[in-house]
Backbone as CSV, one residue per row, in Angstrom:
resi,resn,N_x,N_y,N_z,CA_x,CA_y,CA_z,C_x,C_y,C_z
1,UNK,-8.388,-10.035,33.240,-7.830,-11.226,32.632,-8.163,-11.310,31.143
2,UNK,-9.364,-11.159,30.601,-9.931,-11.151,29.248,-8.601,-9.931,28.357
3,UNK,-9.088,-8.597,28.946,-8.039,-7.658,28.314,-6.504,-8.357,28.221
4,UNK,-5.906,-8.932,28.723,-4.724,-9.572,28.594,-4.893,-10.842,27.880
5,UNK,-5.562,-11.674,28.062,-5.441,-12.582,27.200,-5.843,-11.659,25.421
6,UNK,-6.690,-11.049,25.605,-7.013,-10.098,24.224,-5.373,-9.419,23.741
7,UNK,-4.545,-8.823,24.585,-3.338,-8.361,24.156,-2.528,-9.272,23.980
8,UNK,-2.877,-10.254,24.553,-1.582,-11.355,23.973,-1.805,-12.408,22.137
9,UNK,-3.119,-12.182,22.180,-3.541,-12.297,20.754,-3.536,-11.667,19.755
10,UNK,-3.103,-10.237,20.361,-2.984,-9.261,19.605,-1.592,-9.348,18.974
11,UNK,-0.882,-9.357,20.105,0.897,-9.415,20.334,0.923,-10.957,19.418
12,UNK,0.458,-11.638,19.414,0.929,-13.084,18.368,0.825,-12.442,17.182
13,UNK,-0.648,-11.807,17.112,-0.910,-11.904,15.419,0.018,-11.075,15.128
14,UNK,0.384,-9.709,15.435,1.552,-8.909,14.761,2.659,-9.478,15.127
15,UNK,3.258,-10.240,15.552,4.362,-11.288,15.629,4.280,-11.935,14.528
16,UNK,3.239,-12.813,13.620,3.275,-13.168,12.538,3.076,-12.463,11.437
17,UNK,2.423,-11.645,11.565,2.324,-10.244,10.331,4.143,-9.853,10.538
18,UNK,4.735,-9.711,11.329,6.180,-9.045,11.188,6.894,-10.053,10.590
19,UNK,6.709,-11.575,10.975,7.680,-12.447,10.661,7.978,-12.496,9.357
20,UNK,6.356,-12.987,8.914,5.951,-13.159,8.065,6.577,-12.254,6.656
21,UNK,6.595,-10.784,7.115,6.894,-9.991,5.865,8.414,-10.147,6.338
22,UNK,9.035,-10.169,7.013,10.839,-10.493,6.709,10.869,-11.273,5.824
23,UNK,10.462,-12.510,6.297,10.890,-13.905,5.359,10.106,-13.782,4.240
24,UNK,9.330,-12.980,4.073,8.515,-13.224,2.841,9.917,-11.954,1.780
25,UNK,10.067,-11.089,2.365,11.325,-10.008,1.938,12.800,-11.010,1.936
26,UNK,13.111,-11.302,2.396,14.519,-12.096,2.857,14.441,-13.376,1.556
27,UNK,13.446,-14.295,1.632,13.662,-15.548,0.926,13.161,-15.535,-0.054
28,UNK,11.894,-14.769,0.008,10.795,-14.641,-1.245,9.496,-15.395,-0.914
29,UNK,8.131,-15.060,-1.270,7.124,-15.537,-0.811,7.556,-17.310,-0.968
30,UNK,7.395,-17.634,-2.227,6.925,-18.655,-2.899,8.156,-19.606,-1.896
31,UNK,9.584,-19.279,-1.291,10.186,-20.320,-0.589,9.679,-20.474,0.926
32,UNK,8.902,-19.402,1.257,8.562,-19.180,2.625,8.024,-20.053,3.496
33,UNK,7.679,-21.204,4.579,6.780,-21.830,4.629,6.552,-21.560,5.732
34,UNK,4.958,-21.871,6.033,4.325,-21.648,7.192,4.908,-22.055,8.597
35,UNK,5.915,-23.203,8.587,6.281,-23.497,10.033,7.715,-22.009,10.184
36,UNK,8.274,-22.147,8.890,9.447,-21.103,9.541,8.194,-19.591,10.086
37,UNK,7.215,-19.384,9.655,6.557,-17.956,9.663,6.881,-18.312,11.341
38,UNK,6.146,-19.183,11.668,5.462,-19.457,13.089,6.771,-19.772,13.908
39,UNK,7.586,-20.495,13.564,9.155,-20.203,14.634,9.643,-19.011,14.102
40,UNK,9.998,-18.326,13.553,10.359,-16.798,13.798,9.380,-16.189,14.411
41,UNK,8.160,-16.243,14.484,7.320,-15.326,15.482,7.199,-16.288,16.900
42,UNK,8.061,-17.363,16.798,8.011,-18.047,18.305,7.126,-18.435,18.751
43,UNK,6.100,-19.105,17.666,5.026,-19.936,18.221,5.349,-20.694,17.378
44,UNK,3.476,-21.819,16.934,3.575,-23.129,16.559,2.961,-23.262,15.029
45,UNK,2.665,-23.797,14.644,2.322,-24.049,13.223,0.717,-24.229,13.476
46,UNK,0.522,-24.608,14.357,-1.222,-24.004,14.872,-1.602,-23.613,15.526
47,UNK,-0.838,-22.659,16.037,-1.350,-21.461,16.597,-1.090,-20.370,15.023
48,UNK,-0.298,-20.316,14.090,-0.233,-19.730,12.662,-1.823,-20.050,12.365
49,UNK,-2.442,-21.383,12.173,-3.441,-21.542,11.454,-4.478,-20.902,12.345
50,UNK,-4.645,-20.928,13.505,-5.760,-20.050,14.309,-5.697,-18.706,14.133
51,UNK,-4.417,-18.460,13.607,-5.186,-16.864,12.979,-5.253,-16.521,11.736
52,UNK,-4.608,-17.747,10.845,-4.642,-17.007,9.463,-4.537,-18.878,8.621
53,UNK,-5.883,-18.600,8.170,-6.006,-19.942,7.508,-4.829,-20.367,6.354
54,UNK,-4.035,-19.463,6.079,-3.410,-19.738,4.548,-1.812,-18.824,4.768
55,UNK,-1.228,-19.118,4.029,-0.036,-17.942,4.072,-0.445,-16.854,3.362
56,UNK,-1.185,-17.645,2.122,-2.339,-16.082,1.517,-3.048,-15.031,2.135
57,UNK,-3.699,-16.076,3.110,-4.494,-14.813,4.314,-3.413,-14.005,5.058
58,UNK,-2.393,-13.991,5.364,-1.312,-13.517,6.100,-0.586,-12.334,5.299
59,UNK,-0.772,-13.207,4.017,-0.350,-11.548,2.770,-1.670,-10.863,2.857
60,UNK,-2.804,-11.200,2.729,-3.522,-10.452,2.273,-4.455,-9.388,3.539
61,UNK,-3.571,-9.999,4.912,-3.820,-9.150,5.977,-2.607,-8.258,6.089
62,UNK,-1.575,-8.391,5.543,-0.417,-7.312,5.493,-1.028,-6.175,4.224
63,UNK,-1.535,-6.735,3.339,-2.362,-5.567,2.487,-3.422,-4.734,2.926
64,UNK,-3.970,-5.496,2.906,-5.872,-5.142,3.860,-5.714,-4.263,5.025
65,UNK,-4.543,-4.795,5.693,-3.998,-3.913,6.934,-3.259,-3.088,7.423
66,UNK,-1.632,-3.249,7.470,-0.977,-2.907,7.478,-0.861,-1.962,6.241
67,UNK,-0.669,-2.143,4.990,-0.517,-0.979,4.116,-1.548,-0.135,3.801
68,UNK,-2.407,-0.241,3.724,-3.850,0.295,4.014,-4.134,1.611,5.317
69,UNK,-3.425,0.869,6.792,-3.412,1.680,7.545,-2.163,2.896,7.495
70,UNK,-1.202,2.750,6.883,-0.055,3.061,6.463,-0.098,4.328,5.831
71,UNK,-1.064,4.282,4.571,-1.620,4.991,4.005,-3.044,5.810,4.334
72,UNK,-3.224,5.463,5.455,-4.663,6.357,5.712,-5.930,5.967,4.646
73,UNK,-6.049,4.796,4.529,-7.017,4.384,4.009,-8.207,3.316,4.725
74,UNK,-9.314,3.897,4.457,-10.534,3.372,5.163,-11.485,2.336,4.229
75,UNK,-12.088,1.449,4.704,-13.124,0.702,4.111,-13.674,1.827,3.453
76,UNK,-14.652,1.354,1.956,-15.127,2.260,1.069,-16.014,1.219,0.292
77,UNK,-17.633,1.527,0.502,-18.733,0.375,-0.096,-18.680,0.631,-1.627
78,UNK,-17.742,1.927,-2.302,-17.783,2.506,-3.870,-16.751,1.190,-4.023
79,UNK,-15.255,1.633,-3.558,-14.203,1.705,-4.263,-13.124,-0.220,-3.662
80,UNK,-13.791,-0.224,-1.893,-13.110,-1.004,-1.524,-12.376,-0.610,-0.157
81,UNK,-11.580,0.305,-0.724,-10.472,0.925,0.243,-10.522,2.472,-0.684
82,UNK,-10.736,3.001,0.209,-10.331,5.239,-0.315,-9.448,5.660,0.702
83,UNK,-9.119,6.740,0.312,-7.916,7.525,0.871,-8.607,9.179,1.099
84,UNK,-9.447,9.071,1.477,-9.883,10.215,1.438,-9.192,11.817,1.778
85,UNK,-8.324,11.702,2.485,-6.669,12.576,2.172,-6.581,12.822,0.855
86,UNK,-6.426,11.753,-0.182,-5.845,12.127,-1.584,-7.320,12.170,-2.355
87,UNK,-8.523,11.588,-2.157,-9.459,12.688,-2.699,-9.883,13.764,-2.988
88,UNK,-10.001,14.062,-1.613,-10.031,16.047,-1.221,-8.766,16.726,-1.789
89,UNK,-7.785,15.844,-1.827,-6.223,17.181,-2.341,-6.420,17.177,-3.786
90,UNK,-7.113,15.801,-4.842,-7.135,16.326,-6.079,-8.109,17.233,-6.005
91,UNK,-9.465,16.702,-5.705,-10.309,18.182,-5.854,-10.025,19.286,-5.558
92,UNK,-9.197,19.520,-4.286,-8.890,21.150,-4.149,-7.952,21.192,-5.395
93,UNK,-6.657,20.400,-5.745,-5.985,21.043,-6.816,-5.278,22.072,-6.966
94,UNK,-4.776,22.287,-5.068,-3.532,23.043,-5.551,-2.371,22.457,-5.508
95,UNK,-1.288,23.801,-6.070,-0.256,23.364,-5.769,0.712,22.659,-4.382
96,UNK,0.031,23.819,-3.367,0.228,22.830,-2.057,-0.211,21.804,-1.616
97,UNK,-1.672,21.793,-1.876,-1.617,20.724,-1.707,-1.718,19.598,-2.004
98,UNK,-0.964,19.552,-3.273,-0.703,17.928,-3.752,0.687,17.518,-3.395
99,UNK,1.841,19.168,-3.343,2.675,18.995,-2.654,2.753,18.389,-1.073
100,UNK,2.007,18.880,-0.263,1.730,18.598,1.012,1.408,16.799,1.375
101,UNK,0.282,16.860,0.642,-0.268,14.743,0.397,1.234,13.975,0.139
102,UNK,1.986,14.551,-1.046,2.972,13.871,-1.307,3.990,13.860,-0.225
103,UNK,4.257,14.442,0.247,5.353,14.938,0.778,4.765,13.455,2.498
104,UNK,3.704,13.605,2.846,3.521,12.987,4.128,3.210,12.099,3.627
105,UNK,2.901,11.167,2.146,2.998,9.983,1.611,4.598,9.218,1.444
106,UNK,5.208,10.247,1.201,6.568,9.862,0.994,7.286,9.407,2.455
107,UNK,6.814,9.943,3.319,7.287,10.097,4.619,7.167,8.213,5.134
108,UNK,5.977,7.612,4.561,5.827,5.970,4.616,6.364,5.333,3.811
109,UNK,6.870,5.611,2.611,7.237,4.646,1.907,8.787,3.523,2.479
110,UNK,9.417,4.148,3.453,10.250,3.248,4.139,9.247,1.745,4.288
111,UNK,7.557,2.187,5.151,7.063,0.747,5.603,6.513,0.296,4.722
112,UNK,6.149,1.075,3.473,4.918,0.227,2.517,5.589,-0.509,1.623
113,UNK,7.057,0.020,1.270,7.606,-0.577,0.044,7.988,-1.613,0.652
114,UNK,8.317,-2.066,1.278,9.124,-4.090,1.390,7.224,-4.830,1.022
115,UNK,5.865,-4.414,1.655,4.535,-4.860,1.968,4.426,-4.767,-0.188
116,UNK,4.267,-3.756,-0.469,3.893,-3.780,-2.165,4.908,-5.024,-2.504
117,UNK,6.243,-4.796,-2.468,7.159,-5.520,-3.286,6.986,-7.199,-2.961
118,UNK,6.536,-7.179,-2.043,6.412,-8.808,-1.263,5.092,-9.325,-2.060
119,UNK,4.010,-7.884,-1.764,2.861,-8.188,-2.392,2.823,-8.281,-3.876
120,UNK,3.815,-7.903,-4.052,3.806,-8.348,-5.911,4.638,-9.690,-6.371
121,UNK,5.520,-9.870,-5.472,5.973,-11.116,-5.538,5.387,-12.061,-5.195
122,UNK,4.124,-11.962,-4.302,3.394,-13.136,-4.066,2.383,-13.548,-5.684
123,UNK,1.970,-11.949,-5.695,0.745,-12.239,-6.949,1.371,-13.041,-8.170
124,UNK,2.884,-12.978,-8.260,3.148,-13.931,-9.468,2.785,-15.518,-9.687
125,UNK,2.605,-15.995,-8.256,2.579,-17.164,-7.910,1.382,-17.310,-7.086
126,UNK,0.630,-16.890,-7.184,-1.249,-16.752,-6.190,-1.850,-15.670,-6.656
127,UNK,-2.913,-16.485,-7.875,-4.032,-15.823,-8.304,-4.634,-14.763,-7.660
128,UNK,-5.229,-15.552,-6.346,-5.843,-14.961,-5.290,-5.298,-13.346,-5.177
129,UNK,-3.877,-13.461,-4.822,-3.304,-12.023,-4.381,-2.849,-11.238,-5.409
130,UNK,-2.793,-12.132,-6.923,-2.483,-11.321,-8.130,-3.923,-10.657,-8.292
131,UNK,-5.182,-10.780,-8.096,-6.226,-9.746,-8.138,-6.532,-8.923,-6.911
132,UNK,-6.091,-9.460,-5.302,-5.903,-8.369,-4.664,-4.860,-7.062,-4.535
133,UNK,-3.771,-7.467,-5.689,-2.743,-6.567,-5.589,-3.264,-5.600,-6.746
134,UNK,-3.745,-6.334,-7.830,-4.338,-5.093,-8.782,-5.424,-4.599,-8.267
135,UNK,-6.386,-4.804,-7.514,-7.669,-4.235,-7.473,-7.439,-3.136,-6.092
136,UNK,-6.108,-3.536,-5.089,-5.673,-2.418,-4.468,-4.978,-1.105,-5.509
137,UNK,-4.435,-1.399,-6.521,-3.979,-0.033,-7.235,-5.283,0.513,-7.826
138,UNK,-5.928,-0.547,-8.088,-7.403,0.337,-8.547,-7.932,0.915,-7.560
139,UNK,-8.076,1.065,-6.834,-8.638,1.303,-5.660,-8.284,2.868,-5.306
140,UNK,-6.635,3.095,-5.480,-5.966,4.600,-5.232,-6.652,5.210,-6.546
141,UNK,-6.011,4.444,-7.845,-6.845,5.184,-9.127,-7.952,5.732,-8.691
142,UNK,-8.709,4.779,-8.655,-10.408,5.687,-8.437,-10.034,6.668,-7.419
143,UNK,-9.803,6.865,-6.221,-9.471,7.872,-5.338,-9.413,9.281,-6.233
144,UNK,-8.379,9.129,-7.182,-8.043,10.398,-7.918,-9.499,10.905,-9.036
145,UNK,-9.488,9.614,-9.821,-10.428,9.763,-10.109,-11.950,10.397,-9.948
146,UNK,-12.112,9.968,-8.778,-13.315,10.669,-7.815,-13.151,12.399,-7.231
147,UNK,-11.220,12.512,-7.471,-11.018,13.510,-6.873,-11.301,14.576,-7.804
148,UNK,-11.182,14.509,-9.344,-11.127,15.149,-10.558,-13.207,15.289,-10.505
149,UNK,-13.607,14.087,-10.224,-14.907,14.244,-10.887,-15.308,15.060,-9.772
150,UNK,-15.100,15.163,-8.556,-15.578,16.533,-7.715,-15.422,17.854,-8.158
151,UNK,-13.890,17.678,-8.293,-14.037,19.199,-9.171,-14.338,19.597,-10.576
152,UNK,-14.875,18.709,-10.712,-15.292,18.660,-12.355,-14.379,19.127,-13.499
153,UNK,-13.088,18.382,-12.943,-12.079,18.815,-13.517,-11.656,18.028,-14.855
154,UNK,-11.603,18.151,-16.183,-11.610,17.567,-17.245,-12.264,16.621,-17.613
155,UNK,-12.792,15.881,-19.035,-13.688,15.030,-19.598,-13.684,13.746,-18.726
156,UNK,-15.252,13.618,-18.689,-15.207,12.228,-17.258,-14.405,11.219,-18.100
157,UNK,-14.324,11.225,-19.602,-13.875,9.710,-20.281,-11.649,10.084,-19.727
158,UNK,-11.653,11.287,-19.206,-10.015,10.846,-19.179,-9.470,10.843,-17.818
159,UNK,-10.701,10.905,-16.764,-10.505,11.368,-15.345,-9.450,9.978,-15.022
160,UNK,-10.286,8.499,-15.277,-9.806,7.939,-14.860,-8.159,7.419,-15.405
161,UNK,-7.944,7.521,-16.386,-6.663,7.612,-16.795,-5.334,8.453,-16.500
162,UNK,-6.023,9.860,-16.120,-5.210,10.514,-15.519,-4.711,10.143,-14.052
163,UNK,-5.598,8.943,-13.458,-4.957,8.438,-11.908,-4.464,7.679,-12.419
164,UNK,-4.511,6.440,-13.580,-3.754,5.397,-13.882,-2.164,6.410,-14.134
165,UNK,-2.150,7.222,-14.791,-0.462,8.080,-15.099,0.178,8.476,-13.898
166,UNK,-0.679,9.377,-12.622,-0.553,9.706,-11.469,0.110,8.368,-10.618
167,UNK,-0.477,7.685,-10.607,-0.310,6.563,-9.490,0.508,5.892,-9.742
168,UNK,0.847,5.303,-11.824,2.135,4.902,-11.754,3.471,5.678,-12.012
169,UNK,3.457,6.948,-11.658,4.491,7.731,-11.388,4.880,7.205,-9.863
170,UNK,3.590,7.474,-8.857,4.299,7.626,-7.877,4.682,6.419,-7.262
171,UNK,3.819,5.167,-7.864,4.409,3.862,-7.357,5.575,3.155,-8.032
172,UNK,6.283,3.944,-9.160,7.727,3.790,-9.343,8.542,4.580,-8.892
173,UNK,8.596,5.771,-8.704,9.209,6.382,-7.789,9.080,5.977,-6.276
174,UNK,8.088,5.507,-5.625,8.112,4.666,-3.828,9.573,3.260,-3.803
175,UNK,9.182,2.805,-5.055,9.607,1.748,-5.141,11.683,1.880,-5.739
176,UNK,11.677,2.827,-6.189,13.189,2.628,-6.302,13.843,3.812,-6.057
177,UNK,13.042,4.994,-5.505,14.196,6.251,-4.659,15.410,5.994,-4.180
178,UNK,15.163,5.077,-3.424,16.376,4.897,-2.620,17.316,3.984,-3.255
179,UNK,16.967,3.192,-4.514,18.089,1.919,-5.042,18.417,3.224,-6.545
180,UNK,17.671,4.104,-7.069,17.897,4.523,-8.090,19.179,5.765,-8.006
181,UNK,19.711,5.846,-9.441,20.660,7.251,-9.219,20.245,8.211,-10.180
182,UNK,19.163,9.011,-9.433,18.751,9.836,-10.332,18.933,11.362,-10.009
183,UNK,20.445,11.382,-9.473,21.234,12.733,-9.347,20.059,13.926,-8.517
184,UNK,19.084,13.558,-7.755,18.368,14.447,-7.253,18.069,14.045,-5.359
185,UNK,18.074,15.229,-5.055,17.897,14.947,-3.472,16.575,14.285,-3.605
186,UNK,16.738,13.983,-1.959,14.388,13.657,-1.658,13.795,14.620,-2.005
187,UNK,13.985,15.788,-1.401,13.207,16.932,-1.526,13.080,17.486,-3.115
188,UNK,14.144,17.172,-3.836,13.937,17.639,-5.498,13.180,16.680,-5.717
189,UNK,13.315,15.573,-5.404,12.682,14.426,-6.487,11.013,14.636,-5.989
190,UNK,11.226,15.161,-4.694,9.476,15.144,-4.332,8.752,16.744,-5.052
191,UNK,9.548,17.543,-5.100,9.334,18.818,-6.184,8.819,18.317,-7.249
192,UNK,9.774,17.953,-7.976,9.806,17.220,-9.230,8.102,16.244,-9.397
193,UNK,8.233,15.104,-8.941,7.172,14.676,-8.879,5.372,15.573,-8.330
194,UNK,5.602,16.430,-7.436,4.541,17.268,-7.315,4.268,18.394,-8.507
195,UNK,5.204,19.074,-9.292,5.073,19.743,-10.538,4.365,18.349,-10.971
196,UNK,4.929,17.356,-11.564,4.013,16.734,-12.747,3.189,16.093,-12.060
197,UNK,2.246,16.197,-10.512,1.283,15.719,-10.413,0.357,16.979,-10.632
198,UNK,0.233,18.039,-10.274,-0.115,19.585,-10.596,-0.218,19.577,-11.911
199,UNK,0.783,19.585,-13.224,0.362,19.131,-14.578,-0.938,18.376,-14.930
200,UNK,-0.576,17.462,-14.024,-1.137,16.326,-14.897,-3.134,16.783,-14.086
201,UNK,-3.146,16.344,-13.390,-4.026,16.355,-12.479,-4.694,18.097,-11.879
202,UNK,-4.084,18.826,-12.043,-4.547,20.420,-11.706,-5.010,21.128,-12.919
């Protein structure tokens, strides 16, 4: 009985984590309100608050969680959240495999991009999630960062800059592949982008 009542709490909360990011995608955070979250996930407006004190907490468990797990990223007492996948591939520093990381990063960006874009639309309008949305890109930065200072790969003063160039390559490219016309298949554009992460970073 416990195990089932445990799955049915389970089954609510990702009922509101799903709702939640439609309408937060569909209307926009800032029109969203907590009773529509909770009738599209077919409950009540407190049973919403028994699991997530805020609509903030609800974004910031679609970050913390969902994109986080998305990405293969683990709690980290340095950084926050690491990716330890894309650590080890800058330090090794080859060509495959930064090709390889990319290539099975790209493979998510169908689920992460509506979670970033929502999550950046919230931070315009909530402090709160405008420093959890930057301190999650810091978070990949350092990843690279850490990945260069393993291999003791160029001056520690430019390690970290070289993930700030890295990361916003690839988080403008996640974000408009599919709306952009930039005359190149997936597979070129993921070429393309793995040469200038190999440049930049190898």
């Amino acid at each position: 009985m416990a195990n089932l009542r445990q799955a049915q709490k389970q089954m609510t909360r990702r009922l509101l984590l799903e709702s939640g990011l439609e309408l937060f995608t569909t209307k926009g955070y800032a029109a969203t309100k907590v009773d529509e979250i909770a009738t599209a996930a077919g409950t009540t407006r407190v049973t919403f608050y028994a699991y997530f004190p805020s609509r903030t907490d609800l974004m910031r468990a679609l970050i913390d969680e969902r994109l986080n797990e998305a990405l293969q990223r683990v709690r980290s007492p340095e950084h926050g959240s690491t990716a330890q996948d894309l650590v080890a591939t800058v330090a090794g520093g080859t060509a495959e495999g930064i090709a390889a990381w990319l290539r099975r990063t790209a493979d998510s960006w169908p689920e992460i991009r509506p979670i970033i874009r929502v999550g950046r639309d919230a931070a315009a309008v909530d402090l709160e999630l405008r420093d959890l949305v930057e301190r999650w890109m810091e978070e990949a930065i350092s990843d690279i960062e850490d990945g260069l200072t393993q291999a003791g790969r160029f001056a520690p003063h430019q390690r970290r800059f070289k993930g700030v160039l890295a990361m916003a390559e690839l988080d403008y490219v996640a974000q408009h592949w599919e709306s952009a016309d930039w005359k190149l298949t997936r597979e070129q554009l993921l070429d393309e982008l793995s040469a200038s992460w190999v440049r930049l970073l190898a």
